[in-house]
N, C-alpha and C positions, 0 to 999 in steps of 0.2 A: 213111523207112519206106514212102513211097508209089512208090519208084521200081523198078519189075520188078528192073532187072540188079543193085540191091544188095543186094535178097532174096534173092535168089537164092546170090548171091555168100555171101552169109549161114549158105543151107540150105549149101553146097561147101564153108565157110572151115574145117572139121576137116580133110577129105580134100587142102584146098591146106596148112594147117599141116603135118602129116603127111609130103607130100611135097615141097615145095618145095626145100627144101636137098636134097635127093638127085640132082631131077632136073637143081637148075643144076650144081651139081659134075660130074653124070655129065656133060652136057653137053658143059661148058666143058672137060674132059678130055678127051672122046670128037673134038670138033671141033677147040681147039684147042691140046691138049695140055698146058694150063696148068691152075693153079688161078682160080676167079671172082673177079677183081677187072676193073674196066672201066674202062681207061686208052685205050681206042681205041674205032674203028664198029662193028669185030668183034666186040670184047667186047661191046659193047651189042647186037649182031645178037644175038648166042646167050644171052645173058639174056630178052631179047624172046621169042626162040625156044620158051626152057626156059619160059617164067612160060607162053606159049600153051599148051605141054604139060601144064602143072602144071592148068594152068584143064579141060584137054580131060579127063585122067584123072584130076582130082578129079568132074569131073562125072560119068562112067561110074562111077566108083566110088558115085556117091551117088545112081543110077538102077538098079544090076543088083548093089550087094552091101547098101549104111548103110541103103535106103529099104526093101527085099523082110524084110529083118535089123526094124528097129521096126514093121513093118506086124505083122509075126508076133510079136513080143511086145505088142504093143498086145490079142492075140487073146486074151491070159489074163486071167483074174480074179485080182486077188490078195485080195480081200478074201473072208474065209468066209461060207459061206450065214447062219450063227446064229456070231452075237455073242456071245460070253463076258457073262453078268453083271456091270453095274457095280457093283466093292465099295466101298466108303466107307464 
């Protein structure tokens, strides 16, 4: 709990859930034509590649859409001025 980079990884781990299998699939297609499995260097280069990706636009996503997104609802009240009477 006291270590920055796995807090952090913490505040991001919805935006890397979210994207992770997109980005290594897209990847591993776009580069090397196949589907993700790691039977060689390659494979592991573009795994390595996609998780850096996945780590860069999870964090963008959770600095300029998830954090501006709960600062503004954090801004409402949902509780009413005047409390209903308690019946019993």
């Amino acid at each position: 709990m006291r270590l920055r980079p796995l807090r952090y990884l913490g505040i991001i781990a919805y935006g890397v859930f979210m994207m992770h299998m997109a980005i290594n699939e897209l990847a591993h297609g776009l580069i090397l034509g196949k589907e993700p499995h790691i039977t060689n260097w390659a494979d592991g280069s573009v795994t390595i590649a996609a998780l850096g990706t996945t780590l860069l636009l999870a964090a963008l996503s959770w600095h300029f859409f998830e954090k501006p997104i709960i600062r503004w609802g954090h801004s409402f009240s949902y509780a009413s001025e005047k409390s209903p009477p308690a019946s019993g």
